[in-house]
C-alpha positions in Angstrom: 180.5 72.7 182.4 180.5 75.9 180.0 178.2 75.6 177.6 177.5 77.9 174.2 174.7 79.5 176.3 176.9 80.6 178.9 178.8 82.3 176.4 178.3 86.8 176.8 175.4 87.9 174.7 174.4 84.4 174.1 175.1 81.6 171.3 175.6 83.9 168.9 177.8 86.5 170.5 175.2 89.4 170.5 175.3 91.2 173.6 171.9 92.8 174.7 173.7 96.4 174.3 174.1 95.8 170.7 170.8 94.1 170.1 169.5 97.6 171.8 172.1 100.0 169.8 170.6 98.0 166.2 167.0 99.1 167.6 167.9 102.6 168.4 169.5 103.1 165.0 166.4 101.6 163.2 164.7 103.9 165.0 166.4 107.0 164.5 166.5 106.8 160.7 170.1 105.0 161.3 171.1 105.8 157.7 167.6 105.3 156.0 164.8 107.1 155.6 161.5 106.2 156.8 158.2 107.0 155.0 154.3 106.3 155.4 154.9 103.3 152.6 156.8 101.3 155.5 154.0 101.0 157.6 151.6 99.9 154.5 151.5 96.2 156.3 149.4 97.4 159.3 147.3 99.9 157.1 144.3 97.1 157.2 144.6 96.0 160.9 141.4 97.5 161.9 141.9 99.2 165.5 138.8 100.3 168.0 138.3 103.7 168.3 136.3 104.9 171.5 135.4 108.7 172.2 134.4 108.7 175.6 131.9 112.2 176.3 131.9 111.5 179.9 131.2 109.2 182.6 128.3 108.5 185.6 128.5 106.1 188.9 125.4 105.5 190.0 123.7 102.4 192.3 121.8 99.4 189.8 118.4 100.9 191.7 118.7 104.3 190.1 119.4 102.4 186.6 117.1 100.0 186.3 114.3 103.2 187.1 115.6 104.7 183.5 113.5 105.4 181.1 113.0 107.2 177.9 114.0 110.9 178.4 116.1 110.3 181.5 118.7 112.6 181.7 122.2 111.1 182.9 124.5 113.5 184.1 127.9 113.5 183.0 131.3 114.5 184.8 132.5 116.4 181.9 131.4 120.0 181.4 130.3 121.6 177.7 132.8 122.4 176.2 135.8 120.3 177.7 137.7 117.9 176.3 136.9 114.6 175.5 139.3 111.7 175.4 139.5 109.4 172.2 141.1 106.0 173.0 142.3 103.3 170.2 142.7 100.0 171.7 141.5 101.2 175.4 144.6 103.5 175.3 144.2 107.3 175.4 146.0 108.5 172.5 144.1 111.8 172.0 141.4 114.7 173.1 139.6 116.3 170.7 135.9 118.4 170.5 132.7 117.1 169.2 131.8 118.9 165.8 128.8 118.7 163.3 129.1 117.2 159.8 126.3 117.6 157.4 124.1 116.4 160.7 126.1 113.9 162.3 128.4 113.9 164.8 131.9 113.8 164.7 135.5 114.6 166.7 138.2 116.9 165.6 141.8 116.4 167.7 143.1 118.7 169.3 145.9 117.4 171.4 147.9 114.1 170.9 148.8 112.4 174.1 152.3 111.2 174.0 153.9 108.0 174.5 155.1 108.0 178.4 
């Protein structure tokens, strides 16, 4: 028995092609112009930035012997890149810069999308 769910592209006709050529379009300006004031609804989502300098793997026996002054060693060199994530996603590197004595990162290179 053929129901309106069997029909192609659903109830209401839609094929998944078009629902995926109305995406594209929106997405490629499709007629209209985009501008920073669209995205104004997710300007106050606050997001987690991380900027990771490096990273150490070391056994629980050589960290609980820490103290003050202990010197971890990093994998990263001076100088190198560090990785800034929002979300736990890498979305940029950048360097570690000076501002009026505190720290801060510059980008230098935006990871694209894959």
């Amino acid at each position: 028995m053929a129901g309106e769910d069997d029909a192609p592209g659903g109830p209401d006709g839609i094929t998944f092609e078009e629902m995926l050529a109305d995406i594209d379009d929106e997405e490629t300006g499709g007629g209209s112009e985009r501008s920073a004031g669209d995205l104004e609804a997710v300007f106050d989502v606050p997001v987690r930035i991380s900027v990771v300098l490096g990273r150490a793997k070391m056994p629980v026996a050589n960290l609980l012997k820490m103290d003050v002054g202990t010197v971890v060693e990093l994998d990263r060199q001076v100088g190198e890149a560090i990785d800034i994530y929002v979300n736990d996603r890498l979305v940029a590197r950048g360097e570690i810069v000076l501002v009026e004595g505190r720290l801060g990162v510059t980008m230098t290179e935006i990871i694209k999308a894959a």
